[in-house]
C-alpha positions in Angstrom: 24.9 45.1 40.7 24.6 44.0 44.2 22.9 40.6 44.5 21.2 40.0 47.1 20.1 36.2 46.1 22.2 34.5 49.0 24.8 32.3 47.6 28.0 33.4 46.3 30.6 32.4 44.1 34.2 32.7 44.4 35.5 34.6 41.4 39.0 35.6 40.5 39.0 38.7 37.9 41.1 40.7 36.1 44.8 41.4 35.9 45.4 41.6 39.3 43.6 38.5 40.4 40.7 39.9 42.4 38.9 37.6 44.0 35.1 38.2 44.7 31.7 37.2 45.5 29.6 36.9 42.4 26.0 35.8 42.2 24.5 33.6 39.1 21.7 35.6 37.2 19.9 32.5 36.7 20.6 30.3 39.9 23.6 27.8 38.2 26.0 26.5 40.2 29.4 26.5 38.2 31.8 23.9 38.7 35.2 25.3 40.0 37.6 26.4 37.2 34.6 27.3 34.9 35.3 30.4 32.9 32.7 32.8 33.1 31.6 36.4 31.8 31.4 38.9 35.1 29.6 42.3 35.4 31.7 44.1 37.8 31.4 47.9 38.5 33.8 48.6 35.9 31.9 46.2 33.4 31.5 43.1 31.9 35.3 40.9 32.8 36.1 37.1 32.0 36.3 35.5 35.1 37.4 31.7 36.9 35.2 30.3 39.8 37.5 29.8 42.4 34.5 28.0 44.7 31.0 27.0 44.4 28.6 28.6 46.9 27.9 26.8 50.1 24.7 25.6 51.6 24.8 29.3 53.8 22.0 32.1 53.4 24.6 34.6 52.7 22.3 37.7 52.3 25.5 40.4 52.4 25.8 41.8 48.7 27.8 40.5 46.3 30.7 42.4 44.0 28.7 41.6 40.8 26.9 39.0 38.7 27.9 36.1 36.8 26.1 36.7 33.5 26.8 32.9 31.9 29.7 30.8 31.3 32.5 31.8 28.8 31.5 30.1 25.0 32.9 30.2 22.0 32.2 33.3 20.7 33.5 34.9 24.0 36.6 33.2 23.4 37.2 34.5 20.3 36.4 38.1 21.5 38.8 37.5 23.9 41.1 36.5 21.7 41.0 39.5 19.9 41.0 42.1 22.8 44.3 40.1 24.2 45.8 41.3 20.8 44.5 44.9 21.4 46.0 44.8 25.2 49.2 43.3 23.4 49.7 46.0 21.0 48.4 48.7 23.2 51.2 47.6 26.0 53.8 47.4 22.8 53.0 50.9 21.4 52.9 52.4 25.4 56.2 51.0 25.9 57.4 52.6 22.7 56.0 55.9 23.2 57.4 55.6 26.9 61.1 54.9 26.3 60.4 57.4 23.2 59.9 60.2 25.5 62.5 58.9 28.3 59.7 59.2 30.8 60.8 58.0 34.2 57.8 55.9 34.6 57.4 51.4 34.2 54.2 49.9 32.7 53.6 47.4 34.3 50.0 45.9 32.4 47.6 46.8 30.0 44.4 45.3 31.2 41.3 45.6 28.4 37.8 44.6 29.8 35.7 41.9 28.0 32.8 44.7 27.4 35.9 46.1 25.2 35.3 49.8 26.5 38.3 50.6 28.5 41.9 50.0 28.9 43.1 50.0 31.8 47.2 50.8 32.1 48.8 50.6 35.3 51.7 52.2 35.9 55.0 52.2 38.2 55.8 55.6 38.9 54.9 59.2 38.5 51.9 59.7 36.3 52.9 62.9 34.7 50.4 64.5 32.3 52.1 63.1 29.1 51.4 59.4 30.8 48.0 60.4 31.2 48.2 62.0 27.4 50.0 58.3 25.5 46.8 56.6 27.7 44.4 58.7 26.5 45.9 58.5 22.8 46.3 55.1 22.9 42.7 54.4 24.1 40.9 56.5 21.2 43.3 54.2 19.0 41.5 51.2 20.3 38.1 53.3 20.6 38.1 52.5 24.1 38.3 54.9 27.1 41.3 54.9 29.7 41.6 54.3 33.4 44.9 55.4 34.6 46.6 53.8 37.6 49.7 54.5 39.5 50.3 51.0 40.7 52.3 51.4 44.1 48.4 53.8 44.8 46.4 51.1 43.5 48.1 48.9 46.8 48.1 51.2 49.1 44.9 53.5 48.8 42.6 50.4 46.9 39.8 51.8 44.1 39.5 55.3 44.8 38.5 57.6 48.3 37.5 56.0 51.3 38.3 52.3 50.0 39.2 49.8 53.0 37.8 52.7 55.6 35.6 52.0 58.3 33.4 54.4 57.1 32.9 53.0 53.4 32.4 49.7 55.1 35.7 48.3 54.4 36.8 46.4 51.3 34.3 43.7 51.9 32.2 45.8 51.1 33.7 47.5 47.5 30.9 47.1 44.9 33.2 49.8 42.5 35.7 46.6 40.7 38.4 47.1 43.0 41.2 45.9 41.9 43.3 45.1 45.0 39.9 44.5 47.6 41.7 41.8 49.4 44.7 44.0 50.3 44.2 47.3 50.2 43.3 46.7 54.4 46.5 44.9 55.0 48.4 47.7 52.9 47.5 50.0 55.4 48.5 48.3 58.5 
């Protein structure tokens, strides 16, 4: 996962927009806006160069790889999983307002690889959140990352995220989802 080739893209991913530094398996230099498929820690995610690499020997490790640009059969795929992440927010939704759960989602988020939904979340995740998650992932035979929103901002992809000690969020290799401000969030 960390690529240590020297030049680095600029890549937004996900539904929160992360932006990171990926590195080209095979040395091509994508042309801002190009979609492309990512490997990220939490898997394979579509992707949108945001900048080309510069002329700089930047040696630091990257947050993943760009595996290739996005073709036609990866659009289709995505195609379908955006329907999955569609009905999977619908039915949530349901289920929530069905159990009168104090609790807002807020987005469904399904990774290209298709292997997990992530559902984050605007309030107390109870156990029955966790529970319509879980159900609702073995519906789509995916697993499920639950995420209390308001913590994703303020404590970034899990312990020690943003710390000195982890090396800050420049240094996240785990697909966090907020990197560029889970330091300013703690300020």
């Amino acid at each position: 996962m960390n690529c240590i080739m020297g030049r680095h893209h600029l890549v937004r991913v996900g539904a929160l927009a992360t932006v990171g530094r990926f590195t080209s398996v095979d040395a091509t230099i994508y042309p801002r806006h190009a979609p492309v498929i990512v490997r990220t820690g939490r898997g394979l995610e579509l992707g949108e160069v945001l900048a080309q690499p510069d002329d700089g020997l930047d040696r630091t490790p990257g947050d993943g790889s760009i595996l290739r640009r996005v073709t036609v059969e990866d659009q289709l795929l995505a195609a379908r999983l955006e329907r999955n992440r569609d009905s999977a927010f619908a039915a949530c939704t349901a289920r929530l307002a069905e159990l009168s759960l104090p609790v807002t989602l807020m987005e469904v988020e399904q990774l290209f690889d298709g292997r997990t939904l992530a559902f984050y979340f605007l309030g107390e995740i109870t156990p029955q959140v966790e529970a319509i998650s879980t159900e609702l992932a073995e519906v789509y035979e995916t697993e499920a990352q639950v995420r209390k929103f308001a913590d994703t901002l303020t404590e970034g992809c899990g312990p020690g995220c943003g710390t000195e000690a982890a090396g800050g969020c420049t240094t996240c290799t785990t697909g966090c989802a907020v990197a560029g401000l889970c330091s300013t969030a703690r300020r």
